[in-house]
C-alpha positions as semicolon CSV with decimal commas, in nm:
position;residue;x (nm);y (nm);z (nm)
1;X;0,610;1,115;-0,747
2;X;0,345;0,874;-0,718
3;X;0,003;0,872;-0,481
4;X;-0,044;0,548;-0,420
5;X;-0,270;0,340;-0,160
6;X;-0,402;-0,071;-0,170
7;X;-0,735;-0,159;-0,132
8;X;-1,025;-0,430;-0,233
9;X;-1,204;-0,384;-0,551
10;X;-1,588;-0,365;-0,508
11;X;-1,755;-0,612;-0,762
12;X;-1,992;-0,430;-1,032
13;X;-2,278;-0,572;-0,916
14;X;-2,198;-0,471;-0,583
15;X;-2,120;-0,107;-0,698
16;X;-2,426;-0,114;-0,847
17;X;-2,613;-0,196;-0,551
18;X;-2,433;0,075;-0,339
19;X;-2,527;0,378;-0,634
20;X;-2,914;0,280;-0,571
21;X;-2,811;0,501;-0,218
22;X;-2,747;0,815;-0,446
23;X;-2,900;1,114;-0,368
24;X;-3,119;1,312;-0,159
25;X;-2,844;1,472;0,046
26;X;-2,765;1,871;-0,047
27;X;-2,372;1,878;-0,093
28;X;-2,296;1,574;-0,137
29;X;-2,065;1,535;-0,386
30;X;-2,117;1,104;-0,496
31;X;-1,885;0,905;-0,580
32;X;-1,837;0,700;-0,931
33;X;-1,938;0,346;-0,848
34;X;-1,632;0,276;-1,089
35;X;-1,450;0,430;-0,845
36;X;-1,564;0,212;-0,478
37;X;-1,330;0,055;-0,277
38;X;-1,211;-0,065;0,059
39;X;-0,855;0,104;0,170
40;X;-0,610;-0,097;0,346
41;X;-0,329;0,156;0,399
42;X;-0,299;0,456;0,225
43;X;0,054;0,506;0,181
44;X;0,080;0,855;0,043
45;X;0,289;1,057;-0,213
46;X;0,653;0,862;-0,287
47;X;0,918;0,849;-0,512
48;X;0,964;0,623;-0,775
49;X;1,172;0,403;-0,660
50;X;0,990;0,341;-0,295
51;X;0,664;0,329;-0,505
52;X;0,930;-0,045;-0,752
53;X;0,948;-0,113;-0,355
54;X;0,604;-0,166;-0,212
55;X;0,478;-0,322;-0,512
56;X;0,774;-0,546;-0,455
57;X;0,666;-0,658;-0,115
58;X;0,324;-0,666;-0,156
59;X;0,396;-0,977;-0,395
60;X;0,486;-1,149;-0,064
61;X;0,150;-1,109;0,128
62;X;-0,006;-1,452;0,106
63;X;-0,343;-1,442;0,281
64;X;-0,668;-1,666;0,175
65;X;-0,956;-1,526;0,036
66;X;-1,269;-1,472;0,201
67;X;-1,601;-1,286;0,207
68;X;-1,635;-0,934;0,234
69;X;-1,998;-0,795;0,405
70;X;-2,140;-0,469;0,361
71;X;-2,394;-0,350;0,645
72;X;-2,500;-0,013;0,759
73;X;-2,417;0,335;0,693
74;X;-2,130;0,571;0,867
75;X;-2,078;0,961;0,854
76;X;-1,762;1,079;0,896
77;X;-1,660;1,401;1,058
78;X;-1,446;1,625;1,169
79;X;-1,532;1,796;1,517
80;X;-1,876;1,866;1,407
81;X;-1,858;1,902;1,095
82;X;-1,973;1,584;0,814
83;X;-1,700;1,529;0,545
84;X;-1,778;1,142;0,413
85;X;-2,085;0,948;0,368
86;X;-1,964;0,600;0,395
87;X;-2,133;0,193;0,373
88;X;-1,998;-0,028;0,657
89;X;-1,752;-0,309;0,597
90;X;-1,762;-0,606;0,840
91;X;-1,442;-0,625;1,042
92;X;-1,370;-1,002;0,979
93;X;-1,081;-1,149;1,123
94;X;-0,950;-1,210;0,765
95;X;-1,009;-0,857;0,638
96;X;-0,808;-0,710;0,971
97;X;-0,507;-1,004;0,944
98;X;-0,488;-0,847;0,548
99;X;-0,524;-0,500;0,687
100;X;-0,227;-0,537;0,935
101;X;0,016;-0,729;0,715
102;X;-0,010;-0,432;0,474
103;X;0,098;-0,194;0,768
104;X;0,347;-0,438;0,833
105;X;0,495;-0,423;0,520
106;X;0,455;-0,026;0,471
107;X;0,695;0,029;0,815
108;X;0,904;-0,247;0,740
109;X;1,024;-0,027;0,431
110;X;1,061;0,262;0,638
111;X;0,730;0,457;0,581
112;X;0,572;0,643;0,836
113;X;0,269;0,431;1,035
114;X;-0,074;0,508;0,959
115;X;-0,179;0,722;1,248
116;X;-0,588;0,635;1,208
117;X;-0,733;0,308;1,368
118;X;-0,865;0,122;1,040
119;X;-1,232;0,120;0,970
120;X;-1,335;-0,046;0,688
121;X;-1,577;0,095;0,467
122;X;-1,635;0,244;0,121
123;X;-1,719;0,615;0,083
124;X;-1,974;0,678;-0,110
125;X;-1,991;1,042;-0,104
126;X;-1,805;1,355;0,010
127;X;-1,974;1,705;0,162
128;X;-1,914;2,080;0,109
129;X;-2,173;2,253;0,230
130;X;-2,407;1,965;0,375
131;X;-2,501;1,994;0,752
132;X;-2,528;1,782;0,992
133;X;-2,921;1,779;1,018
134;X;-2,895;1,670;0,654
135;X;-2,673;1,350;0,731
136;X;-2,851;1,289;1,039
137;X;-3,187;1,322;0,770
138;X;-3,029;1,101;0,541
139;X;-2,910;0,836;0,738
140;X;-3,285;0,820;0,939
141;X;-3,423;0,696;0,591
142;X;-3,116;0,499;0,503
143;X;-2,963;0,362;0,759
144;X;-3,090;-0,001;0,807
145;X;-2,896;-0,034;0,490
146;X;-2,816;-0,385;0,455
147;X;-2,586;-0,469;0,115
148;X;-2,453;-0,768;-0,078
149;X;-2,145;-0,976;0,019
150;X;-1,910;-1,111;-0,225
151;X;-1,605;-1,303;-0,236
152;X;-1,234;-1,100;-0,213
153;X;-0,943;-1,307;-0,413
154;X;-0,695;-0,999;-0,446
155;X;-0,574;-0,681;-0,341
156;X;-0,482;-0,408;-0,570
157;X;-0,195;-0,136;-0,563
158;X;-0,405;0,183;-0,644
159;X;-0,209;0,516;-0,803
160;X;-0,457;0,825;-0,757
161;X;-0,335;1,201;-0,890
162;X;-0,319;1,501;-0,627
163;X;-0,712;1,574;-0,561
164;X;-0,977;1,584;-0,274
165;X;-1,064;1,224;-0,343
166;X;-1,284;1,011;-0,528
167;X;-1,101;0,906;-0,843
168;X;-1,006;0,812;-1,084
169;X;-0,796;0,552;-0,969
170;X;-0,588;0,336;-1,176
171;X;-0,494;-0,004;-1,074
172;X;-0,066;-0,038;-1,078
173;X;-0,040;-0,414;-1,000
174;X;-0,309;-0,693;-0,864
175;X;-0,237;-0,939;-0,589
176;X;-0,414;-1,273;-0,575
177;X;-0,476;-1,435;-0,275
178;X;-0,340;-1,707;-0,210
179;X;-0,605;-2,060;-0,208
């Protein structure tokens, strides 16, 4: 059984630039920068062959590469209660055509559809324990955040193991895109 997911890789320097945002928020557990990303479509726990599959058709995505912005600061919850500190991704037209051809490509295989609308973004950390006056805290001293951009010429095919996020991930197969 495999986890797997595909996202964009976040540039060193870039990752470096988002770990200067560490700390200062009780319960937050941060994430390695090693470890950033943007998701496209998670795709979930599948056999072996499926798994030969998708990597199969993801060699057919041709899309041109393009610039990826990162801009302001997102907590995610559920009801009421914070689970992901996250940096914003700009929705380009680009990064949503990419986005969509991976769902494409996930149903036309016969996997379930992603039942989320897609936000971009990369998480930087996840809570136990942290409260919402403590994001809300946070994000008042953080949240004109403004980081880099940098240019995005693949996608990767992430594996993960069975966890409550974070890592490690290793990277099963790259994708250029196509110039």
């Amino acid at each position: 059984m495999a986890r797997l997911f595909t996202a964009l890789e976040i540039p060193a320097a870039a990752g470096f630039h988002l770990s200067l945002l560490k700390g200062g928020l009780p319960g937050a557990r941060w994430i390695d920068p090693a470890n950033y990303h943007v998701t496209l479509r998670f795709i979930g726990d599948i056999d072996h062959r499926t798994a030969d599959e998708v990597a199969a058709a993801l060699d057919r995505v041709y899309k041109p590469p393009f610039e990826l912005s990162l801009r302001g600061l997102h907590c995610f919850a559920s009801g009421r209660v914070p689970h992901s500190l996250a940096v914003k991704v700009e929705p380009t037209e680009q990064l949503i055509e990419l986005q969509a051809e991976h769902e494409r490509v996930i149903q036309r295989l016969g996997l379930p559809a992603e039942g989320r609308r897609y936000i971009p973004h990369v998480t930087l950390a996840r809570f136990k324990g942290t409260t919402s006056t403590d994001v809300a805290r946070w994000l008042s001293e953080h949240g004109d955040f403004i980081g880099p951009h940098f240019p995005v010429d693949r996608f990767v095919l992430y594996s993960s193991r069975a966890s409550v996020g974070g890592g490690p991930y290793l990277v099963e197969e790259a994708y250029p895109l196509a110039a």
